[in-house]
N, C-alpha and C positions, 0 to 999 in steps of 0.2 A: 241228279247228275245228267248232265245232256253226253251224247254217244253220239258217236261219228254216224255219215250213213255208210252201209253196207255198197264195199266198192266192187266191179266183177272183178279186180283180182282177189282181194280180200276172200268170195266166195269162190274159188279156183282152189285157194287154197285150204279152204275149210272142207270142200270134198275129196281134197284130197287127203287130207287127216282123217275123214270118215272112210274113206276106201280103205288105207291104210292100218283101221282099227286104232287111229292114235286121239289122245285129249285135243280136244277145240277149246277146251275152258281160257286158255289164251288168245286163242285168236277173233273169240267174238265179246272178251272183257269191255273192249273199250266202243264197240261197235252198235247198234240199234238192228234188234235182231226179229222186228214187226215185217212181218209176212212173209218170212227165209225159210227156206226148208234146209229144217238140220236133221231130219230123218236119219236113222241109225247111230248118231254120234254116240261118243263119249264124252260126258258133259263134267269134268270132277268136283270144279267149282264154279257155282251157280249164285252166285249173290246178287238180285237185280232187284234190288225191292224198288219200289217207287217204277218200276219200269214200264212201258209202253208195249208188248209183249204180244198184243192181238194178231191173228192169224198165220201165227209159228206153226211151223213142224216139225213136231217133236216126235216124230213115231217112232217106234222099236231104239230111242235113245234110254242109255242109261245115263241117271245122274245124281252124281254124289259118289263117297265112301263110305262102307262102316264106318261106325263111330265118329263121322264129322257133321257139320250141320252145316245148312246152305239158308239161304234166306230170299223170297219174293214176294215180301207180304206190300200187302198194297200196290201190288203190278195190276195191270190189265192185260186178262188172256182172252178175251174176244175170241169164240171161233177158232181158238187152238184146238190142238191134235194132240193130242197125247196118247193116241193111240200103242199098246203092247208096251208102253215106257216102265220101266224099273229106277224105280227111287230108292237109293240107298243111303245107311245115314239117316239124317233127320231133316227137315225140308219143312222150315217156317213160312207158311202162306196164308196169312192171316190178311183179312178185309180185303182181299184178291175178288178181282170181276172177270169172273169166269161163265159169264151168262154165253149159250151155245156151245159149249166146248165139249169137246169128244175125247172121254177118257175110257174106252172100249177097252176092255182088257190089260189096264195099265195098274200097273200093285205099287201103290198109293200106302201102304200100311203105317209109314214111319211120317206121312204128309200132317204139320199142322194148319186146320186150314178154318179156324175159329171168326165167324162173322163172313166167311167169303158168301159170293153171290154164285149159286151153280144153275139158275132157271135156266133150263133151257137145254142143258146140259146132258150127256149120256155116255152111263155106266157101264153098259151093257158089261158083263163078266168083271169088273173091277174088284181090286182087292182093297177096300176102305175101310177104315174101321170106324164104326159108327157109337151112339150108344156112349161115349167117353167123352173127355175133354179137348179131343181133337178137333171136335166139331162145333163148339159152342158156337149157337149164335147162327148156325150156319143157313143159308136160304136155299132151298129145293124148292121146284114145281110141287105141286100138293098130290101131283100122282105116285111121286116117287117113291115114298111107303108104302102106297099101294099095290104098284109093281112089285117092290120087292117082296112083301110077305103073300103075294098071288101065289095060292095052294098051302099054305099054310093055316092053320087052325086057330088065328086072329084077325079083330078087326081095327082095323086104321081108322083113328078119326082125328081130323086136324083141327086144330084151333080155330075160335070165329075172328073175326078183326077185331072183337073187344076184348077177346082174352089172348089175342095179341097187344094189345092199348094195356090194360092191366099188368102185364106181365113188366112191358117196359118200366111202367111207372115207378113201378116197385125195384127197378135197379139204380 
């Protein structure tokens, strides 16, 4: 789906729903929303799969409802922010290019985000749930395990490239 580009009234009015505490889920539907700061929003519905998505701001937005689902599998989030964001609902992002992006503090719990690419990427306090089928597939930096069980009474060891190669084959 190709999206209009982002006009200054268009964002006049999208700050102003964010001042306001109101949904922008309409006002940026039909829009291309690659390197806009929607910082604070209320996002209810979020369906952008396929979309161009890289360096958005998403901080301290929430987005979704209980018990609805939203869908951006297959977007590129280059360089987004997702900083302190709250994802509610359920929030399919599967094979997402999420290489550099900042999800500092953002509760991520109900995100599917199976085969995405997060190199480069930072958790710092994130609420993800790991460990499950949330994640399948999914690519990190190779320190990323290691950071996270740092002080913990295990050791992390990652695959070599051939039992990366083997593993594929076998699917």
């Amino acid at each position: 789906m190709t999206r209009k580009p982002m006009t200054e009234q268009q964002r006049q009015r999208i700050k102003l729903h964010i001042k306001n505490g109101l949904d922008i889920s309409d006002l940026i539907a039909d829009y291309s929303i690659r390197k806009e700061d929607l910082s604070g929003a209320i996002i209810t519905k979020f369906n952008r799969a396929y979309d161009d998505m890289s360096d958005v701001n998403l901080t301290r937005c929430v987005i979704g409802l209980p018990n609805t689902t939203n869908n951006i599998s297959h977007a590129k989030l280059r360089r987004s922010r997702w900083c302190d964001t709250i994802v509610k609902g359920v929030l399919f992002a599967r094979k997402c290019d999420c290489r550099d992006a900042d999800f500092s503090g953002a509760s991520l719990t109900n995100v599917e985000y199976q085969f995405c690419n997060f190199r480069g990427a930072k958790f710092c306090e994130t609420f993800l749930r790991i460990g499950s089928d949330f994640g399948w597939g999914a690519e990190f930096d190779e320190k990323f395990f290691s950071d996270l069980a740092r002080g913990w009474n295990v050791k992390i060891t990652p695959l070599t490239e051939e039992e990366i190669k083997q593993q594929k084959k076998k699917k």
